[in-house]
Structures are given as C-alpha cells and as structure tokens.
C-alpha positions in Angstrom: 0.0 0.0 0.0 1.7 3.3 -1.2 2.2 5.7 1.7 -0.4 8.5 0.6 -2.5 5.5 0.3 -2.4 4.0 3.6 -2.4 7.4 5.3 -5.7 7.8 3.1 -7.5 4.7 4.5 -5.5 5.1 8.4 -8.0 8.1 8.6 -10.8 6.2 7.4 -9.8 3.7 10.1 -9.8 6.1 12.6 -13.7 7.6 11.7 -15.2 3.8 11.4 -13.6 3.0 14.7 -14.6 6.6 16.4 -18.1 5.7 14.9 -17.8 2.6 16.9 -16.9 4.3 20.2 -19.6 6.8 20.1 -22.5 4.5 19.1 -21.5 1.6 22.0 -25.2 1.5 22.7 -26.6 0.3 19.2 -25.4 -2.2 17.0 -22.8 -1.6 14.6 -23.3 -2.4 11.5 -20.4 -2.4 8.7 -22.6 -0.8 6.2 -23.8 1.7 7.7 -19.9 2.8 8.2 -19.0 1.8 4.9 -21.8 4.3 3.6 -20.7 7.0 6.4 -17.1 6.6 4.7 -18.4 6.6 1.3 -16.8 3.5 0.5 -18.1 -0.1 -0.7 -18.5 -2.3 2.7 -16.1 -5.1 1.0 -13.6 -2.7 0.4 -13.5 -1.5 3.8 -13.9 -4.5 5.1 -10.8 -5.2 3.7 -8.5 -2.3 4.4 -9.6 -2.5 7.8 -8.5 -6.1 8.2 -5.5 -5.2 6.3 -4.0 -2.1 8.6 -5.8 -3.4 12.0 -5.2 -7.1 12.1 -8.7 -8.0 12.7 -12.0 -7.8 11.0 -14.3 -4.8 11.8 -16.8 -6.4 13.9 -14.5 -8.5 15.7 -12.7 -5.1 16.7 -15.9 -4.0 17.7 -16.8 -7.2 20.0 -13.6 -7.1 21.5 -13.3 -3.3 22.5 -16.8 -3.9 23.9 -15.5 -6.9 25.5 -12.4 -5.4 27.2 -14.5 -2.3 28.3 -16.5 -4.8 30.6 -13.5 -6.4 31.8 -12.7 -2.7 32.9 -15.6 -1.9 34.5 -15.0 -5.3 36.5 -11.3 -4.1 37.6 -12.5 -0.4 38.3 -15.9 0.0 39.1 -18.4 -1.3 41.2 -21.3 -1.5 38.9 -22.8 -4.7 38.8 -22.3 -7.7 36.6 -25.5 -7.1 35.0 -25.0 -3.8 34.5 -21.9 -4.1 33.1 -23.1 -6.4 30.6 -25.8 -4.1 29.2 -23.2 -1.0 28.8 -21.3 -3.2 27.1 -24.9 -4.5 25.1 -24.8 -7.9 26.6 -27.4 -9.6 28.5 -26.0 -10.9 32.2 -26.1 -14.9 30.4 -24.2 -13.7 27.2 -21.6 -11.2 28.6 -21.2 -14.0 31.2 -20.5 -16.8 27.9 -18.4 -13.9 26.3 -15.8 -13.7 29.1 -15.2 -17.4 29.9 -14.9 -17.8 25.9 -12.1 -14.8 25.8 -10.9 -15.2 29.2 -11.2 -18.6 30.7 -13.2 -17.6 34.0 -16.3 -16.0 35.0 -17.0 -12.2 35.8 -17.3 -12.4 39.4 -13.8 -14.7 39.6 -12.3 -11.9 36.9 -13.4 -8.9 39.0 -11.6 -10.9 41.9 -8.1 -11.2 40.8 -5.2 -9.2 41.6 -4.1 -8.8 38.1 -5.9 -8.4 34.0 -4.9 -11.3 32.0 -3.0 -8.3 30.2 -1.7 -6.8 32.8 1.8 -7.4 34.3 3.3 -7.5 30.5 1.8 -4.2 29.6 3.2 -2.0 32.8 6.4 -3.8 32.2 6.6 -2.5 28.7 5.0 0.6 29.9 8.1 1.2 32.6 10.9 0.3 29.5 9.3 2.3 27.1 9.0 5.6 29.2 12.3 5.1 31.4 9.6 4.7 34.5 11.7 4.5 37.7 9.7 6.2 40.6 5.8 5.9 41.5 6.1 9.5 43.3 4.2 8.7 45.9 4.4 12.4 47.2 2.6 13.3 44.4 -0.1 10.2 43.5 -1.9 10.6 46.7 -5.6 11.2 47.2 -4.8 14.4 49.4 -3.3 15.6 46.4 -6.8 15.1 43.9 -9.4 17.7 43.3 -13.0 17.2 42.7 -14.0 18.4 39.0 -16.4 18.6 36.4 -16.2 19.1 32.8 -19.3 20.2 30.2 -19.9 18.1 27.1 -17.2 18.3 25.1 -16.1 17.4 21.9 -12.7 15.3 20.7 -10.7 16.3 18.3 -7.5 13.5 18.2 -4.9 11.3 16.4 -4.3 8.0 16.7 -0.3 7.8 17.3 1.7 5.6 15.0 2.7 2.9 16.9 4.7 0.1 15.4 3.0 -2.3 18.0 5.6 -0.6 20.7 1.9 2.1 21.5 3.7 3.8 24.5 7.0 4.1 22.5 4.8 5.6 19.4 3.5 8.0 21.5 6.7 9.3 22.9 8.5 9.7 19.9 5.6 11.2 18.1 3.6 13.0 20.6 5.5 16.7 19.8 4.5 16.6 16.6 1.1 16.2 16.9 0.4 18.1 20.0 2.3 21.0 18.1 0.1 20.9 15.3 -2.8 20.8 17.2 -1.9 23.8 19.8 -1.4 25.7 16.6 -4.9 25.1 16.0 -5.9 26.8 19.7 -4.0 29.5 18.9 -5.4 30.3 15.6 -9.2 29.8 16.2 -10.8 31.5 19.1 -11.3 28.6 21.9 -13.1 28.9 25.4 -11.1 25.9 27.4 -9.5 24.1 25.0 -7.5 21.2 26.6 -4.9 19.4 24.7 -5.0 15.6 26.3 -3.1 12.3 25.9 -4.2 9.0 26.5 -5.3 5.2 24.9 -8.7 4.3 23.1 -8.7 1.2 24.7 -9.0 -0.2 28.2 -5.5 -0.5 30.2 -4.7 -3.0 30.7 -7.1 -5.0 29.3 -6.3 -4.9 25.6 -3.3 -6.6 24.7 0.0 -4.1 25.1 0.7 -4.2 21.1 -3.0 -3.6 20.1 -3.1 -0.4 22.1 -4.3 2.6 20.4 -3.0 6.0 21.8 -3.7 8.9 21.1 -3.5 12.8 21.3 -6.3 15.3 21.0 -8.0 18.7 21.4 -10.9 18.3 24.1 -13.2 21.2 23.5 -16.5 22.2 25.3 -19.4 22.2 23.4 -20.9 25.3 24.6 -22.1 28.2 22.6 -18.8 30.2 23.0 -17.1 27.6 21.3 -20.1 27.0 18.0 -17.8 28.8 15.8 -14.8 27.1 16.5 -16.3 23.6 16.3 -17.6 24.8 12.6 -14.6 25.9 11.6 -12.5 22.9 12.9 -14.9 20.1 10.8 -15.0 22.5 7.8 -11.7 23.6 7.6 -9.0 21.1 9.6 -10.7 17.7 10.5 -10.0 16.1 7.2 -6.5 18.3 6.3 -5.5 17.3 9.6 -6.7 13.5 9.9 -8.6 14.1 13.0 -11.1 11.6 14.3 -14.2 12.9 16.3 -15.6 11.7 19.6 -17.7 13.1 22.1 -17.6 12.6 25.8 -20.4 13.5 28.1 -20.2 16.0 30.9 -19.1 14.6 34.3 -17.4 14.6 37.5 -13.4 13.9 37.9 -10.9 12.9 39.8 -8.0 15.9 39.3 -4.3 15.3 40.0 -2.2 18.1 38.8 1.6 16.7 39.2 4.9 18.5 38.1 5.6 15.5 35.4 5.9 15.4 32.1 3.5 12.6 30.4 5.9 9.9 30.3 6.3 10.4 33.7 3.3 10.8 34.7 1.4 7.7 32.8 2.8 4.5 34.9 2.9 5.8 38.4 -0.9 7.3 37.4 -2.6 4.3 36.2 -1.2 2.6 39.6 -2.5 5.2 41.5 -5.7 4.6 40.0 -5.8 0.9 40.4 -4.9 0.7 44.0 -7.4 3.5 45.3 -10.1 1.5 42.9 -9.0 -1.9 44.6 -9.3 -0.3 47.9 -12.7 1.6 47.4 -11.5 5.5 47.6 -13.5 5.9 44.5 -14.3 4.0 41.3 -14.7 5.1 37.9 -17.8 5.5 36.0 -15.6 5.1 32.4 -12.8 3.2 31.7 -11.1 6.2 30.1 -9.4 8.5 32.1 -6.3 11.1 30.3 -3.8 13.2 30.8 -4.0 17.1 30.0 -0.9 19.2 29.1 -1.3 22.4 30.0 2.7 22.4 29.8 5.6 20.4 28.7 6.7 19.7 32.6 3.3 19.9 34.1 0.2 17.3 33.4 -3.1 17.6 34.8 -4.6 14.2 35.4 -8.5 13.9 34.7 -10.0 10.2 36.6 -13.9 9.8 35.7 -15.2 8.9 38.5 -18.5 7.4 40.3 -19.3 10.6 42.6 -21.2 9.6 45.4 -23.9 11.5 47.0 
C-alpha cells in the first residue's frame, strides 16, 4: 500500500472506529460505516482487516469486550449492569468472558491482576524510562473534585509500530504541536490538549493499544464557531477523528511531570485507590491534559457519590 494510500485509509480507520466508540449503545453495522465513509462495505472491510489485524466487527466485540473487563477491575457496577453498557445480556456477557478469558466475571473482577496486565506496565516502565511511582505526588490528598461540560474530541491515533507507549513518545510533539497551533489560531473557550489510549488499560493486549492525542473542546455556545470551523476547515487536512464525551465529575491530579512520567505511576494510582474503594470510575477512560511540557493535569472519571 503506497504511503499516501495508507495514510488515506488510516484516517478512514480512525472515523469507522470513532463511529464505533460513540454509538456503543446500538449495533454496529459495517454498512452503515462503509456508507458513512463513502466507500463499498467489501472494500472497507478489507482495508480495515488489512491495517488493523482484525475484521471490523470482531474489533468492535472485543473493545466492547475489554471495556466490561474494565468496568470489572475499576468500578463497582454490577455484573449485569456491566453487561448491558457493554450491550450484553448478564447470560451472554457472562458466555463472552469465559470464551475470551477462561473464568467468569465475578472470579475476573476478583483477581489481583488483567490477563494483560503485568506485560503491559512492564513495557509501559521500559518504554517511558519509569523509575519512581512519586508517591508524594499520587496521593488522594493531592486530587481535586471536578467537572467538565460536554465536550467534543478532536484526536490522532499515534503511530505505533506495535511498541503504542514508544509511538507516543517519539511522536507526541509533533502532533500536539500541530494541534496547539490550532488553539492558537481559532478562538477557543477551554481548550485542553489531552493524551491517552482508546482502549481499556490493561485490558487490551500491550501491542493492540491505540493511543492517542487530541483537542478536548466544550461544546458550549462560545465555542459553536470554532467547532464549525474545525470540521470545515482542519478535521480532514489534519486526519482528525471525532468523539464526544459526556459531561461529568473527575478525579484531578495536577503533578509536576511530564507525560511519560506521569502515565505508569498514574494508572497505579488509579488501580490501588479503585482496589481499595477511595472511588471507582464510572468510564474506563481517564487522560492526561498538558497544559505544559513539565506539568500534566490528570483527569480520573469517576462514580461521585452523594
């Protein structure tokens, strides 16, 4: 596949699988993407098997998959009502897992480590140089209770090379630069530029991570004109994917670390208070801002409790 080629269809990629995380309610179906992408459904079909790995809808029942096995490890939603965020009934999601993972949900949610787990912090730690947890910093005295609006999400999908973490590290300047040129040129109320993986740490597999880097922006009325001006004018020039996040309350750790730094210690932090019930997340995706190359601002969604 010639280079402006594959850069062609890696966008395309990126829309059919941002269609996939914004619609996790309903069924999928592949031609409804293929005519969203204007594209035959074998075609797609086919260069989606051919960059990802997998077929579409297998990608699809797996990310839906792995985000239950998240909400096992992190929150305390029940198994039933895991199952139907994830669209299974309590008998199927229940089948699902022991045919993936070999146990049930309840024994799952009980052990000390994902199936995943242990490899991916490992490769985490070599790939960022992790050496310290800085406790003095990951603590819960140190996190803030937030919210954020709606907002919309404006983001790349890092090259990777199957090394995800790696990717990221040695590509992230480039796209963040390109991207807080974009604040700087349009006329933004809050724009946050954020870092962190598509997928469920660390559920999916270390080399099928997808991370990313992106321009969170509000979707209030101050911000109508730049959201126009950003799908009309950058989104395809730039190869941006769209996806939207609800409004809701977080977790906030601000810590004077740069985002390689910050990224192993902070997903411990996370599992240990989850494990121990200081809170539990209400998504599986929590991120990074960066307000400035030494400085990250760690957003946890998380189950407030009244």
């Amino acid at each position: 596949m010639k280079t402006t080629t594959r850069e062609h269809w890696a966008w395309k990629v990126q829309l059919a699988i941002a269609y996939a995380h914004n619609n996790s309610l309903i069924e999928v179906k592949l031609q409804t993407v293929a005519d969203m992408l204007a594209v035959s459904k074998d075609i797609f079909s086919h260069k989606f098997s051919s960059l990802m790995g997998e077929p579409y809808a297998r990608y699809v029942k797996r990310t839906r998959l792995e985000a239950g096995v998240g909400y096992l490890g992190h929150s305390n939603f029940s198994i039933a009502d895991i199952g139907e965020l994830c669209r299974y009934t309590s008998e199927s999601f229940a089948k699902a897992i022991r045919g993936w993972f070999n146990t049930s949900p309840s024994e799952l949610r009980n052990r000390d480590y994902m199936p995943a787990e242990l490899y991916t912090l490992e490769q985490t730690r070599i790939a960022t140089a992790s050496r310290q947890d800085f406790p003095e910093y990951f603590n819960m005295d140190n996190t803030v209770d937030t919210r954020l609006p709606d907002c919309t999400l404006y983001y790349n999908i890092l090259p990777s090379g199957n090394d995800p973490v790696k990717g990221m590290v040695a590509s992230m300047a480039r796209y963040s630069r390109q991207l807080r040129d974009l604040t700087t040129e349009l006329a933004m109320d809050g724009p946050r530029i954020i870092t962190g993986t598509l997928d469920v740490v660390p559920v999916t597999t270390y080399d099928r991570m997808m991370m990313y880097v992106g321009l969170l922006l509000p979707n209030t009325p101050a911000n109508d004109m730049a959201h126009y001006q950003i799908i009309r004018r950058y989104q395809e020039a730039y190869r941006l994917a769209d996806r939207q996040i609800a409004e809701g309350h977080y977790k906030k750790l601000k810590v004077p670390l740069s985002f390689a730094e910050a990224g192993l210690p902070m997903y411990k932090f996370i599992n240990a208070n989850c494990r121990m019930g200081n809170f539990y997340m209400r998504t599986n995706h929590f991120f990074i801002s960066l307000p400035e190359p030494s400085v990250s601002e760690i957003y946890i969604p998380w189950q407030k409790t009244i």
